[in-house]
PyMOL CGO cylinders between C-alpha atoms (Angstrom):
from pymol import cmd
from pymol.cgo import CYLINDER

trace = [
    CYLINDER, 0.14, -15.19, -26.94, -2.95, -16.93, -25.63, 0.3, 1, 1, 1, 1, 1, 1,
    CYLINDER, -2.95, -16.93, -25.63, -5.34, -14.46, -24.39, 0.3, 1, 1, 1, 1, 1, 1,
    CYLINDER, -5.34, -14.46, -24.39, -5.18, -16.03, -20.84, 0.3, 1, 1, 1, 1, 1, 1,
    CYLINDER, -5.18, -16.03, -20.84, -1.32, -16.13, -20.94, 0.3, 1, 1, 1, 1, 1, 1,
    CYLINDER, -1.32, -16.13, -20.94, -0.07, -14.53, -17.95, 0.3, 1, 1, 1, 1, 1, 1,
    CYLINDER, -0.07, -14.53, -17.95, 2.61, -12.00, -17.55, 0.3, 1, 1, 1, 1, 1, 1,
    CYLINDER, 2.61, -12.00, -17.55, 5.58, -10.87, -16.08, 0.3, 1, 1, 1, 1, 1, 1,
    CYLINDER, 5.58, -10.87, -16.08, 8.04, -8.66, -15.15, 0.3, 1, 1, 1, 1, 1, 1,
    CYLINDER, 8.04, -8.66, -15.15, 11.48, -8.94, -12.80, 0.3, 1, 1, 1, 1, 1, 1,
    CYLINDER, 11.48, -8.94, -12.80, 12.72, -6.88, -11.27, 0.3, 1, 1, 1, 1, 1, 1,
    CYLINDER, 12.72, -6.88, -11.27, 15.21, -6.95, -8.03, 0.3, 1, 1, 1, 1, 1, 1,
    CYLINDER, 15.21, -6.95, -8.03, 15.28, -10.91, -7.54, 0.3, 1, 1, 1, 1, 1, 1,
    CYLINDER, 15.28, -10.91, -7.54, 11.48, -10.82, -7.44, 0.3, 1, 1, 1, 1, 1, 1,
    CYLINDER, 11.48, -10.82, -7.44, 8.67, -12.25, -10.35, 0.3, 1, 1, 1, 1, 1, 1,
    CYLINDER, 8.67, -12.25, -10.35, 5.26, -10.56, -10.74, 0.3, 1, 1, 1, 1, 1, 1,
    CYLINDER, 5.26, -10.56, -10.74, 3.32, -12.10, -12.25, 0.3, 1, 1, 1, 1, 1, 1,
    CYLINDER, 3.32, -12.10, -12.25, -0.43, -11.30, -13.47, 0.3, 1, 1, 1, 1, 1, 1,
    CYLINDER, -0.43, -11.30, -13.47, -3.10, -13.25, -14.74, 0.3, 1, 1, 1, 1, 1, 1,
    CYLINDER, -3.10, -13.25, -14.74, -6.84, -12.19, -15.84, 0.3, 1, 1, 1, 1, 1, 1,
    CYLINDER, -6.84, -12.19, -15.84, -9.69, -14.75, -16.56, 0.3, 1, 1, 1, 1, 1, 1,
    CYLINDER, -9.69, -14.75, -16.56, -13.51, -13.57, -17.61, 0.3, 1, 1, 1, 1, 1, 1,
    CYLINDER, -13.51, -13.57, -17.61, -15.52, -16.48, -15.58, 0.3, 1, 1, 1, 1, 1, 1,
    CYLINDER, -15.52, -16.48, -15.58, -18.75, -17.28, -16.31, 0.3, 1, 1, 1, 1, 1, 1,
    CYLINDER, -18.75, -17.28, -16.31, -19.81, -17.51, -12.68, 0.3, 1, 1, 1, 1, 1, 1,
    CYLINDER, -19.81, -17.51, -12.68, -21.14, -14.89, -10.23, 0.3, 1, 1, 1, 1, 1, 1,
    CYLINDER, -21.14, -14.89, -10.23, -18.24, -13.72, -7.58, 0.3, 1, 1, 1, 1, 1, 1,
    CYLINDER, -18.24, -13.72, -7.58, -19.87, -15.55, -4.86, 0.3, 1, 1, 1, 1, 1, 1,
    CYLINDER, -19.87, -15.55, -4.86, -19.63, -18.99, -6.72, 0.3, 1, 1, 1, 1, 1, 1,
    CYLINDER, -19.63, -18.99, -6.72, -15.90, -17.74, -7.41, 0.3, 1, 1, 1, 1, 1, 1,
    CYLINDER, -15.90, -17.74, -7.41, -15.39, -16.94, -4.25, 0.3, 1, 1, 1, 1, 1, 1,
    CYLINDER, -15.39, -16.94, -4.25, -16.18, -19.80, -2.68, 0.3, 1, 1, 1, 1, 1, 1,
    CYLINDER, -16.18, -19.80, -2.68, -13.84, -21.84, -5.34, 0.3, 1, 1, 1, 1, 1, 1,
    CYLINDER, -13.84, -21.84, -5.34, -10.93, -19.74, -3.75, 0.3, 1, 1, 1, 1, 1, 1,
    CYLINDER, -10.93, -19.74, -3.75, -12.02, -20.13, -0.01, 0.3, 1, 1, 1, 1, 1, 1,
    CYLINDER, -12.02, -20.13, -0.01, -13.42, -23.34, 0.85, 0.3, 1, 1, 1, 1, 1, 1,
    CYLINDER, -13.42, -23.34, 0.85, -10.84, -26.02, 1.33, 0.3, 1, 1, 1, 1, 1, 1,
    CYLINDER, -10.84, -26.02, 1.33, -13.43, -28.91, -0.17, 0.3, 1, 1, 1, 1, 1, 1,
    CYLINDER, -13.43, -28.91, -0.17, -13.67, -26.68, -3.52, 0.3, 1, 1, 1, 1, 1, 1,
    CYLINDER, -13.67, -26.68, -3.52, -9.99, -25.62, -3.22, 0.3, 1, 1, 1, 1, 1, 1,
    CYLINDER, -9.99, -25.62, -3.22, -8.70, -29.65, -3.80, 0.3, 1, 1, 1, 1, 1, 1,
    CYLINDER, -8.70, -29.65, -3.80, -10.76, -29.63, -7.15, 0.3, 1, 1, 1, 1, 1, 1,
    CYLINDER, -10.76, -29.63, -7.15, -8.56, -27.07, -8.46, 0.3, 1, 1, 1, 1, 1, 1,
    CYLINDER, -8.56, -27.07, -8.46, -5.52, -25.88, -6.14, 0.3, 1, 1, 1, 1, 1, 1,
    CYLINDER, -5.52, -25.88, -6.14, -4.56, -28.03, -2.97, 0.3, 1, 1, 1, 1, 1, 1,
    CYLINDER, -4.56, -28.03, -2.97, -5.78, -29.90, -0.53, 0.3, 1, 1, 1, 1, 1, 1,
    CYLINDER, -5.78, -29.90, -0.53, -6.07, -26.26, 2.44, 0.3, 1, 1, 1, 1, 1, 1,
    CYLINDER, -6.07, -26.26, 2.44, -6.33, -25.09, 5.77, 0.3, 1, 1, 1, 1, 1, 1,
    CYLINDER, -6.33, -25.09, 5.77, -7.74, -21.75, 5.86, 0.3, 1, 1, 1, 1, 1, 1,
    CYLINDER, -7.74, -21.75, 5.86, -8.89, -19.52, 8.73, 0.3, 1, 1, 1, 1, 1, 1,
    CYLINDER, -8.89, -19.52, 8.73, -11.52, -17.25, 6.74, 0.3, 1, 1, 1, 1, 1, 1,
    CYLINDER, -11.52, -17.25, 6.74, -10.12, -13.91, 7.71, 0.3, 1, 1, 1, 1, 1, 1,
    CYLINDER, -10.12, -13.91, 7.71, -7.30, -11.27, 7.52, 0.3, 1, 1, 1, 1, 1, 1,
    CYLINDER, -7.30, -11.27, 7.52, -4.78, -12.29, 9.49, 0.3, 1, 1, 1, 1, 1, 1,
    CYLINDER, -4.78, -12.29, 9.49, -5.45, -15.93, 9.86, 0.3, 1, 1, 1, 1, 1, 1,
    CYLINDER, -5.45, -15.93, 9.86, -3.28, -18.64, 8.98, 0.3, 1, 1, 1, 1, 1, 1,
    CYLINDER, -3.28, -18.64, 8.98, -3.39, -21.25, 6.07, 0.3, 1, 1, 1, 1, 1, 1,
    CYLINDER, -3.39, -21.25, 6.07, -1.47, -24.65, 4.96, 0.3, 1, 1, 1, 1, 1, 1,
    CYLINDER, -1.47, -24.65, 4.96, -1.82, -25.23, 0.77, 0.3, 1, 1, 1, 1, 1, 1,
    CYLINDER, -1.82, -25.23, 0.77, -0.63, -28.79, 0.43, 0.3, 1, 1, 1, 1, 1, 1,
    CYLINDER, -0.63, -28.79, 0.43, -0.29, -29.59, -3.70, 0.3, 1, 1, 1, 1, 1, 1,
    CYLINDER, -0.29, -29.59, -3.70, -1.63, -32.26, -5.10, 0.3, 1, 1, 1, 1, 1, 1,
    CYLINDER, -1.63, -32.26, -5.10, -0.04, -32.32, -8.38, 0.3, 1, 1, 1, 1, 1, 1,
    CYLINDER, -0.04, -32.32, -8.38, 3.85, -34.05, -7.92, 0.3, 1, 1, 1, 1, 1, 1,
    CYLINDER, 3.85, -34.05, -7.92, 7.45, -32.33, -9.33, 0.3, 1, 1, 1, 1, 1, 1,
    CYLINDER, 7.45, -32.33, -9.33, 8.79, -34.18, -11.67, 0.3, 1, 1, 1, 1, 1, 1,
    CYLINDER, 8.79, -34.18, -11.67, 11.08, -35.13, -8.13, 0.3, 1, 1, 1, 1, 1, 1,
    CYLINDER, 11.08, -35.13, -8.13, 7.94, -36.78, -6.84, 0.3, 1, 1, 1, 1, 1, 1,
    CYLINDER, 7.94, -36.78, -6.84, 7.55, -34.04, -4.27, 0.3, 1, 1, 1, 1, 1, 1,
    CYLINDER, 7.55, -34.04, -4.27, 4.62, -31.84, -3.55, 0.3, 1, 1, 1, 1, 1, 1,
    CYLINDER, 4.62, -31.84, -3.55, 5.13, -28.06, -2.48, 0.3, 1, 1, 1, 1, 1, 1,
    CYLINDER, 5.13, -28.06, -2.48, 3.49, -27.02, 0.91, 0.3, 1, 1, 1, 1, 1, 1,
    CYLINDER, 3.49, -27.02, 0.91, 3.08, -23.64, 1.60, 0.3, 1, 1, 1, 1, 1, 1,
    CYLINDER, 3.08, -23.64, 1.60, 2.18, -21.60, 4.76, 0.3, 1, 1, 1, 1, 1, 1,
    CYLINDER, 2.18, -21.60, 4.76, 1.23, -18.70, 5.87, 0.3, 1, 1, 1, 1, 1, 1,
    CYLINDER, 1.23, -18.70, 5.87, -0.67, -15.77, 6.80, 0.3, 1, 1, 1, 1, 1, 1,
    CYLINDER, -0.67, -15.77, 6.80, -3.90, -14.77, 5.05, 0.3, 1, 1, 1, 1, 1, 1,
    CYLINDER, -3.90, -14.77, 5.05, -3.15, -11.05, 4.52, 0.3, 1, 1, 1, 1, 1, 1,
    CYLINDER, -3.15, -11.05, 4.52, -6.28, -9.52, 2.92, 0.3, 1, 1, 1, 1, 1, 1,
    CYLINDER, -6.28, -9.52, 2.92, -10.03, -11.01, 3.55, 0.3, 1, 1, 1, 1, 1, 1,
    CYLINDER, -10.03, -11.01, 3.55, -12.71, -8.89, 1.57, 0.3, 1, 1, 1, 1, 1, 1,
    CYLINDER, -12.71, -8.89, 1.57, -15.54, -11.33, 0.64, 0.3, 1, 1, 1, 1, 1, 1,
    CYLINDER, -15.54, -11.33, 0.64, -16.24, -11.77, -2.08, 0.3, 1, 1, 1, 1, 1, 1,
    CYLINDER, -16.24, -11.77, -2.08, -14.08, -9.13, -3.82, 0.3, 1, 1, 1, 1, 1, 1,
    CYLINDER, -14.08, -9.13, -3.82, -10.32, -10.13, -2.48, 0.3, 1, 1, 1, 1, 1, 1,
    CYLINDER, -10.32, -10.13, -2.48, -7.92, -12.86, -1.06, 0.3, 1, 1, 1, 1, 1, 1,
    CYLINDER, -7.92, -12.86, -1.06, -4.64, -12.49, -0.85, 0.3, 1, 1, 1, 1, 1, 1,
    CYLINDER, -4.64, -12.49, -0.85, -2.20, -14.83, 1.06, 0.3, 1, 1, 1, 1, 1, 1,
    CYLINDER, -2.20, -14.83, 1.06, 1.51, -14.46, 1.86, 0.3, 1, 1, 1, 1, 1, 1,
    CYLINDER, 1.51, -14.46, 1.86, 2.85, -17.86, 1.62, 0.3, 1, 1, 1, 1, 1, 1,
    CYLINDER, 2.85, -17.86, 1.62, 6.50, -18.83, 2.55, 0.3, 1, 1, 1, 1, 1, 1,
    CYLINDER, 6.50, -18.83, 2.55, 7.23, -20.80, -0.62, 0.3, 1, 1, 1, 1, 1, 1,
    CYLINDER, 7.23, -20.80, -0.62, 4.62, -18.97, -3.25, 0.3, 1, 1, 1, 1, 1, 1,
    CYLINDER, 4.62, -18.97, -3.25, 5.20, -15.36, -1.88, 0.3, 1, 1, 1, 1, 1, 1,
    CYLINDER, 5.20, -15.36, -1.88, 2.21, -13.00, -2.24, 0.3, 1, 1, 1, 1, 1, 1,
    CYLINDER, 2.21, -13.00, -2.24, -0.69, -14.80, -4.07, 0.3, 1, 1, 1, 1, 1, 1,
    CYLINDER, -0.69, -14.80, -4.07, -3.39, -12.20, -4.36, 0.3, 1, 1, 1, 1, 1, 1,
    CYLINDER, -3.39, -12.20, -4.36, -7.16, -12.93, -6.22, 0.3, 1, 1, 1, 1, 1, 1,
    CYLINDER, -7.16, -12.93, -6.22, -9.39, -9.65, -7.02, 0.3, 1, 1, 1, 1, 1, 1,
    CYLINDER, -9.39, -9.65, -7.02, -12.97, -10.35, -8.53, 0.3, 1, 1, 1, 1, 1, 1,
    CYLINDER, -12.97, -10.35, -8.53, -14.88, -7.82, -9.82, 0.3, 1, 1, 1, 1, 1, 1,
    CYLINDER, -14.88, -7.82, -9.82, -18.38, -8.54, -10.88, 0.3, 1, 1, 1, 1, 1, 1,
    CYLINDER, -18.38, -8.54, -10.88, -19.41, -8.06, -14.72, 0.3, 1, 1, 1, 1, 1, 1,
    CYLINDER, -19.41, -8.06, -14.72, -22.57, -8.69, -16.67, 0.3, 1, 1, 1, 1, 1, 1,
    CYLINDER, -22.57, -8.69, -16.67, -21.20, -12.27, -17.90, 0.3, 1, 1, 1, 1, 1, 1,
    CYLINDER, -21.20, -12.27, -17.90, -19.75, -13.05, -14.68, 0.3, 1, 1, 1, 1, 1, 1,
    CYLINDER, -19.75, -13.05, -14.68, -16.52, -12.12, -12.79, 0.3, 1, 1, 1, 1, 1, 1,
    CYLINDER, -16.52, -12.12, -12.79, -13.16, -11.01, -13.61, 0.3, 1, 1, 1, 1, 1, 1,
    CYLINDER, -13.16, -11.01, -13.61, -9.97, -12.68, -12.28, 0.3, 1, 1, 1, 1, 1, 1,
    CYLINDER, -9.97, -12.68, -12.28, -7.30, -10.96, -11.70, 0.3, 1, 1, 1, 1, 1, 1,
    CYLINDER, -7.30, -10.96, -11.70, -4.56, -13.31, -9.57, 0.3, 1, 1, 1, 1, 1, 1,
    CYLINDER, -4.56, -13.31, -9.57, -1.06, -12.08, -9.17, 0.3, 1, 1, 1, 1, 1, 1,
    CYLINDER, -1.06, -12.08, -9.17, 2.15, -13.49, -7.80, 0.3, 1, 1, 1, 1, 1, 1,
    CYLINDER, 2.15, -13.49, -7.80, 4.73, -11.30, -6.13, 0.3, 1, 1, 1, 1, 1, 1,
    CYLINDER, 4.73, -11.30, -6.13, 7.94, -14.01, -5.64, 0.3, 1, 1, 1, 1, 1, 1,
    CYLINDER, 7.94, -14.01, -5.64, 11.84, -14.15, -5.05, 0.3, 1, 1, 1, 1, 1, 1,
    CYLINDER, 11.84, -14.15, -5.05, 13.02, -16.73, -7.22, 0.3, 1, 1, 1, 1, 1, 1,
    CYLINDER, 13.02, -16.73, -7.22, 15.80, -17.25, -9.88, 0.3, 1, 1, 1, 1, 1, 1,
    CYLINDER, 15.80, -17.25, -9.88, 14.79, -16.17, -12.82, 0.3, 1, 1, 1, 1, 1, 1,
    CYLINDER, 14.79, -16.17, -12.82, 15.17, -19.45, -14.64, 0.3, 1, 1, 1, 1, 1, 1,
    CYLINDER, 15.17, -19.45, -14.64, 11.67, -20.67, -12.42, 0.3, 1, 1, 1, 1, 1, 1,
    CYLINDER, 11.67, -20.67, -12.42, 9.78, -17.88, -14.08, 0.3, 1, 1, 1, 1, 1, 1,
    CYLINDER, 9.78, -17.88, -14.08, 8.42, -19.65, -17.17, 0.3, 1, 1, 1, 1, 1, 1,
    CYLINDER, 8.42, -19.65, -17.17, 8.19, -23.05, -14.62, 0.3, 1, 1, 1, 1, 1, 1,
    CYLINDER, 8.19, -23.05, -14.62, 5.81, -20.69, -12.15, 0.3, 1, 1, 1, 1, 1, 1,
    CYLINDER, 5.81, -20.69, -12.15, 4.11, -19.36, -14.87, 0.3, 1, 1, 1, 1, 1, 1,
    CYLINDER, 4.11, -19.36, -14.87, 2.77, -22.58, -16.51, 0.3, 1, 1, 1, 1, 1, 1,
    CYLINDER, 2.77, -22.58, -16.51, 1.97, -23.99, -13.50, 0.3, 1, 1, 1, 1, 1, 1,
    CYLINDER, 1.97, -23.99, -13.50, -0.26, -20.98, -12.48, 0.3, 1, 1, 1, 1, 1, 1,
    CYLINDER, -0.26, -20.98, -12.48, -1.70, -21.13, -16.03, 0.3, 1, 1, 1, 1, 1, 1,
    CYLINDER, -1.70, -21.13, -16.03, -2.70, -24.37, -15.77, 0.3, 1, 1, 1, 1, 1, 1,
    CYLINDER, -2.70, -24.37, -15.77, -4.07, -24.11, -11.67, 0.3, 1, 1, 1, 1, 1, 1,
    CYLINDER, -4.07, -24.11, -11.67, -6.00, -21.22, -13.06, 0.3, 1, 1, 1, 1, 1, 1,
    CYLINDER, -6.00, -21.22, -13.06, -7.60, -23.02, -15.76, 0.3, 1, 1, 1, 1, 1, 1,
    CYLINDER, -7.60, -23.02, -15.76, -8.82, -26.45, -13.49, 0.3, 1, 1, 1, 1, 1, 1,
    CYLINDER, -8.82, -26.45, -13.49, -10.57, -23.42, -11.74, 0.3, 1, 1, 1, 1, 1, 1,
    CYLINDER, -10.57, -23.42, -11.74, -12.39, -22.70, -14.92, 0.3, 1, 1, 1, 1, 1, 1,
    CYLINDER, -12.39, -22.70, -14.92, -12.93, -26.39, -14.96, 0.3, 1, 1, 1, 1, 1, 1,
    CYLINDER, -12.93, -26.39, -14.96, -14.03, -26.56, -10.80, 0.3, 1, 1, 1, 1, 1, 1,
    CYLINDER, -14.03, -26.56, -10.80, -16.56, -23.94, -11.67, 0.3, 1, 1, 1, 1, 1, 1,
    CYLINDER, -16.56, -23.94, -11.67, -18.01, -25.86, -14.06, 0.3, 1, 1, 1, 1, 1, 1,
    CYLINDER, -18.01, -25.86, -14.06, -17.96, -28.75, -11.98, 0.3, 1, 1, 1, 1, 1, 1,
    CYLINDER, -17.96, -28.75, -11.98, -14.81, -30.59, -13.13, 0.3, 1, 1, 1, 1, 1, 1,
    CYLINDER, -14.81, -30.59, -13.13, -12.48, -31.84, -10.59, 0.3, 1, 1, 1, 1, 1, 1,
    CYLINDER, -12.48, -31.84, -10.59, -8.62, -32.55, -11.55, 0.3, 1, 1, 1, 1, 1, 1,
    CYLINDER, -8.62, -32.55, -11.55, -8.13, -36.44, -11.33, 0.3, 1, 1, 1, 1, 1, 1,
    CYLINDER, -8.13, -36.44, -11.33, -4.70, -36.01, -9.36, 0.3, 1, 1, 1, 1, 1, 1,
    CYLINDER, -4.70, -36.01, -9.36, -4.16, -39.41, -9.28, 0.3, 1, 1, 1, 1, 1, 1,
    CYLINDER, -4.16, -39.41, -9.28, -4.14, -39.37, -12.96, 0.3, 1, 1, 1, 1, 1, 1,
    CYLINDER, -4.14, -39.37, -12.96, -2.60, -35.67, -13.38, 0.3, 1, 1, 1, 1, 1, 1,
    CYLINDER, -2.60, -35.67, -13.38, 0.70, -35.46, -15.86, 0.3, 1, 1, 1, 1, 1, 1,
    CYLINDER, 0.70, -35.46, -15.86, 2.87, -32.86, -16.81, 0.3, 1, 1, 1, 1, 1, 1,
    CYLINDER, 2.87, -32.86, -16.81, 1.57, -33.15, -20.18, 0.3, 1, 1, 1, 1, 1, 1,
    CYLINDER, 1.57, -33.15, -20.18, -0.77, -29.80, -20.45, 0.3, 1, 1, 1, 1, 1, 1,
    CYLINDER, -0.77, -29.80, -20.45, 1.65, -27.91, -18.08, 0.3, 1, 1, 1, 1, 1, 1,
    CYLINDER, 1.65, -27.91, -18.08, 4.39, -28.51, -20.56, 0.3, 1, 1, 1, 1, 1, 1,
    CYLINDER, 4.39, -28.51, -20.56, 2.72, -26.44, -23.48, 0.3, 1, 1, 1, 1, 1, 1,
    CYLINDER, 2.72, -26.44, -23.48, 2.18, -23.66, -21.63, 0.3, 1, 1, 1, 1, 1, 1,
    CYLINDER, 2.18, -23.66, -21.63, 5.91, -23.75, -19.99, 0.3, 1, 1, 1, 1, 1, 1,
    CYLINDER, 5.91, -23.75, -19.99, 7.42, -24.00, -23.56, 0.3, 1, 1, 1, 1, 1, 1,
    CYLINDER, 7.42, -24.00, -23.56, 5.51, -21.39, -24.63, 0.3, 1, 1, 1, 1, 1, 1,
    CYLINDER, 5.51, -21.39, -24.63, 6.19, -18.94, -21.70, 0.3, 1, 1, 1, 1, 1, 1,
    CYLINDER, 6.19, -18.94, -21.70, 9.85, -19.60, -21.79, 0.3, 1, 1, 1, 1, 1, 1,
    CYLINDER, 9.85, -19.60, -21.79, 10.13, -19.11, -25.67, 0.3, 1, 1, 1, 1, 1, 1,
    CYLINDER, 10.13, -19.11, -25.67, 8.58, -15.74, -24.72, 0.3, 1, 1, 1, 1, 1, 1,
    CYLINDER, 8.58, -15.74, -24.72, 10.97, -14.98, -21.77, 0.3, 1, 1, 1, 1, 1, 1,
    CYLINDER, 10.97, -14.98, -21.77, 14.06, -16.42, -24.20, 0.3, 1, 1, 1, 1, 1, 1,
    CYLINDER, 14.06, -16.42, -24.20, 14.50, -19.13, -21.74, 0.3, 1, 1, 1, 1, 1, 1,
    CYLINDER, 14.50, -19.13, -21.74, 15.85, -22.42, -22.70, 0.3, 1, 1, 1, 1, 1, 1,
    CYLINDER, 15.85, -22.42, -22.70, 13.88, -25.65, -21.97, 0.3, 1, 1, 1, 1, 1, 1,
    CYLINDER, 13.88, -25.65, -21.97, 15.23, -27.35, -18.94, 0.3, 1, 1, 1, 1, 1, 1,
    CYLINDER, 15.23, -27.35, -18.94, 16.57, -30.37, -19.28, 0.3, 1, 1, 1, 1, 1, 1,
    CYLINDER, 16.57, -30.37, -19.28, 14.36, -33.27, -19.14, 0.3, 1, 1, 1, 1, 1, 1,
]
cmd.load_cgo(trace, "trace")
């Protein structure tokens, strides 16, 4: 297991799932990576966001199901603690929830996912969180995902690796 792997445990009809990442970058650069909608396409979605608790948001995706389809999700921003802690409850996502915490190389992630699904999405939701959460270890450092260009290529590693983990079979292509 890769050190930024996520996890997860189900329980009920609901996935939570946790993920931590050491940045490199003071919480206020991180912060701003999670908040402002022209940082949040480099990494995320293209966003609406009303900056505070209660407020609402739109998260359109920018990366395409293999369908051709991107996910939009809406909601309600449910926590607003700059520049400590978002969270967002999301009609398609669930609970998405981001907690920095400042440390003498930078700031520590910790996102977490709180989601009904079927449990055969798990390893899908996983990967693609992995690999959201790494293009923001990529935005920090500058690096925005080509979407035009974007493939399912790097998500597919890390969804064969999570469902070999979970003892889920690959689904079919």
């Amino acid at each position: 297991m890769s050190t930024d792997d996520g996890t997860a445990t189900y329980r009920d009809g609901r996935a939570l799932m946790r993920f931590e990442r050491r940045l490199r970058h003071p919480a206020e650069r991180v912060w701003r990576a999670l908040t402002d909608p022209a940082e949040l396409s480099a990494w995320l979605a293209d966003a609406d966001l009303e900056p505070r608790a209660g407020g609402k948001f739109e998260l359109r995706w920018l990366n395409a199901g293999d369908d051709g389809e991107r996910a939009v999700a809406r909601g309600t921003v449910s926590a607003f603690d700059p520049p400590r802690l978002l969270e967002l409850d999301s009609d398609i996502h669930g609970r998405l929830r981001w907690e920095l915490t400042p440390t003498p190389e930078g700031t520590l992630l910790v996102f977490t996912s709180d989601n009904r699904m079927p449990p055969e999405y798990l390893a899908r939701t996983l990967a693609g969180w992995h690999v959201h959460l790494d293009y923001l270890a990529d935005a920090l450092e500058g690096r925005r995902v080509d979407w035009a260009r974007w493939t399912t290529e790097g998500w597919q590693v890390h969804h064969d690796r999570y469902a070999e983990r979970l003892g889920q079979a690959a689904p079919d292509a």
